[in-house]
N, C-alpha and C positions, 0 to 999 in steps of 0.2 A: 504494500500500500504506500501511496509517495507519502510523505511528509511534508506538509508546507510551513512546516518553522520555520522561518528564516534563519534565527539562530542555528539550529542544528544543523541547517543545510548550508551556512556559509562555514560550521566548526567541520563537516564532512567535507567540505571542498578542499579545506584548508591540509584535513588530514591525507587527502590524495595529493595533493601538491607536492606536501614535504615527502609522500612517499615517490614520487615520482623522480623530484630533484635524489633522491637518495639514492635509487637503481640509476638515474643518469650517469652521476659521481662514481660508481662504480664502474659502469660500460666506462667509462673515460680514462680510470683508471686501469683494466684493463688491457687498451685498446694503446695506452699511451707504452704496456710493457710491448706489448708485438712489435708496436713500430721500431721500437729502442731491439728487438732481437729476440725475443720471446718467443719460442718452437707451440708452447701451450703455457695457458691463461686459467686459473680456477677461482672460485669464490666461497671462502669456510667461514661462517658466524664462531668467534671469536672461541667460544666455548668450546668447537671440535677440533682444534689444535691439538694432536695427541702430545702428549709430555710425559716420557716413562726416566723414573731416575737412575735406573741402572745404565743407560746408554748413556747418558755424561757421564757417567767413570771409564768408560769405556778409551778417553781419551789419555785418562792419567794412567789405566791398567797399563794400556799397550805401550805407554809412555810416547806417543804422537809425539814426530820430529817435531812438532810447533807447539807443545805446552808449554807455558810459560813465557813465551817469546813475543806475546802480542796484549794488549788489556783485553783484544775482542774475543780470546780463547781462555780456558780452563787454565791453571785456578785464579784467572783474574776476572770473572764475571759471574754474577747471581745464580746460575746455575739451572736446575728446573725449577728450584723452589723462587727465584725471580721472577721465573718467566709464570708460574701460575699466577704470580701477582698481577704480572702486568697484566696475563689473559681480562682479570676482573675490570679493569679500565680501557678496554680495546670492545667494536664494536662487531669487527671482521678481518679476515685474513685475505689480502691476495696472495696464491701460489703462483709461484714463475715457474718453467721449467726451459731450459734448452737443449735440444736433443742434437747430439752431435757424434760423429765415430766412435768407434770404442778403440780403436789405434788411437784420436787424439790423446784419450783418455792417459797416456802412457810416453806420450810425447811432448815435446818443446813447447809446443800449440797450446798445451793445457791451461799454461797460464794465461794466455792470454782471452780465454774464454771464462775461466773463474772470474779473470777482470770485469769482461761485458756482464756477468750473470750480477759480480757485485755493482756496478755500474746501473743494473736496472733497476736493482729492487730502493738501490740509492734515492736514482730522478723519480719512482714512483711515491716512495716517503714523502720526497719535498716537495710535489705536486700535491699529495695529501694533506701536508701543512699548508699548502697556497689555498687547499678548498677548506680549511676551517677547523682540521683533524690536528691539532696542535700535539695532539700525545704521539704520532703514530708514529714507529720504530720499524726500522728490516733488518733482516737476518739473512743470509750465503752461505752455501756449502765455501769450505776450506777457508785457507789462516791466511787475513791479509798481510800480516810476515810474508809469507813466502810469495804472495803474488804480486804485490804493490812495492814491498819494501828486500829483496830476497839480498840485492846486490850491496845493502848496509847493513854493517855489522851486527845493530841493532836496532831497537826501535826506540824512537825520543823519547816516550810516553816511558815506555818501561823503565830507560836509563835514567828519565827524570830530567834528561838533556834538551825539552821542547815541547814543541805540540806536535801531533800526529802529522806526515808529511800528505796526508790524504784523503784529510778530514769527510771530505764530498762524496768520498767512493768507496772507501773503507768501511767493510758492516761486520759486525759481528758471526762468528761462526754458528751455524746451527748446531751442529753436535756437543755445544759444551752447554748446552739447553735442556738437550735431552730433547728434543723433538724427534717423533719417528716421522722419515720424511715419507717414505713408502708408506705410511698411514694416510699421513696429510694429502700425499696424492689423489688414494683412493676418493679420502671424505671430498677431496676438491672435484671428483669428477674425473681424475685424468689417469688415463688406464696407465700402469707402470708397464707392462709389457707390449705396450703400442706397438703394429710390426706397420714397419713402416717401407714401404717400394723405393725401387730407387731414382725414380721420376719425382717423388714427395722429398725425397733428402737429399738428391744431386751429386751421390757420394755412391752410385752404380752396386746396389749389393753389399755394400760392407755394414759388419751388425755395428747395431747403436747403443748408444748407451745416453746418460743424459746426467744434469746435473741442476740441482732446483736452491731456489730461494722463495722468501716468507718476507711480505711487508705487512706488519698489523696496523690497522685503522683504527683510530679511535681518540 
């Protein structure tokens, strides 16, 4: 039956709008990782971020060439129990992924792909901040040590010798988080075992592998 309150029908209109601008803001953010390099794009309400804590030790067990060599890795960040905080003030996740060879995976190339991957989920945070999301944070597979900073001895932040040489691009590690990224895939919609042709990757047949990042909204 319609309602002809005005009131109620200009607080309904009002509620479509804000949901509308909301899903925009999204597709924008989205659309803005593709363009930056982005293989595949997902969208997780904040809450299905999985966070297991046994996978951030994972980093100090195997003792990872980059512990301690960076603030954005294990033991110099909050760990899972940070990031369930921060879950409670975030409103969504974008997942990034970029599907690339699995020879790069093991090559020179590597880094400079971990660069673009932290590079996007970078520009999609501070387009987040430009739309109003003042809290929103991102996260990258692997140590910006070794990818940003490999050929200096160390890093300023650590040594207490500076500011970070890469403030802009530099993001923190997902694994010292404890995030399972192959969960977060899944919740995000994006198949981990995607098989992909070699007219879709350019790269004739060779298997793939891929490498993801986390910007939270909020």
């Amino acid at each position: 039956m319609e309602n002809n309150d005005p009131l109620i029908n200009k607080i309904s209109d009002t509620v479509t709008t804000h949901k509308e601008i909301f899903v925009q803001k999204q597709n924008d953010l989205t659309q803005l990782a593709r363009r930056l390099g982005a293989s595949e794009v997902g969208i997780v309400n904040a809450s299905q971020v999985p966070v297991e804590d046994h996978l951030a030790n994972v980093c100090r067990e195997i003792r990872c060439e980059a512990y301690g060599l960076s603030p954005s890795c294990p033991p110099n960040v909050s760990g899972p129990s940070g990031f369930k905080e921060l879950i409670k003030k975030m409103r969504y996740g974008v997942v990034v992924r970029i599907d690339i060879p699995s020879s790069v995976m093991f090559s020179n190339e590597r880094r400079e792909v971990m660069g673009l991957l932290h590079e996007i989920v970078a520009s999609v945070e501070q387009e987040a901040v430009r739309m109003g999301y003042a809290g929103s944070k991102s996260f990258a597979g692997g140590s910006c040590k070794q990818i940003f900073c490999r050929e200096h001895a160390e890093c300023r932040v650590i040594s207490e010798q500076g500011e970070c040489r890469n403030p802009k691009s530099a993001r923190p590690s997902m694994s010292g988080f404890g995030i399972n990224v192959l969960k977060l895939m899944q919740k995000a919609g994006i198949p981990v075992d995607k098989s992909l042709t070699p007219d879709q990757t350019g790269y004739h047949g060779e298997s793939m592998s891929w490498v993801a990042g986390l910007v939270m909204v909020g």
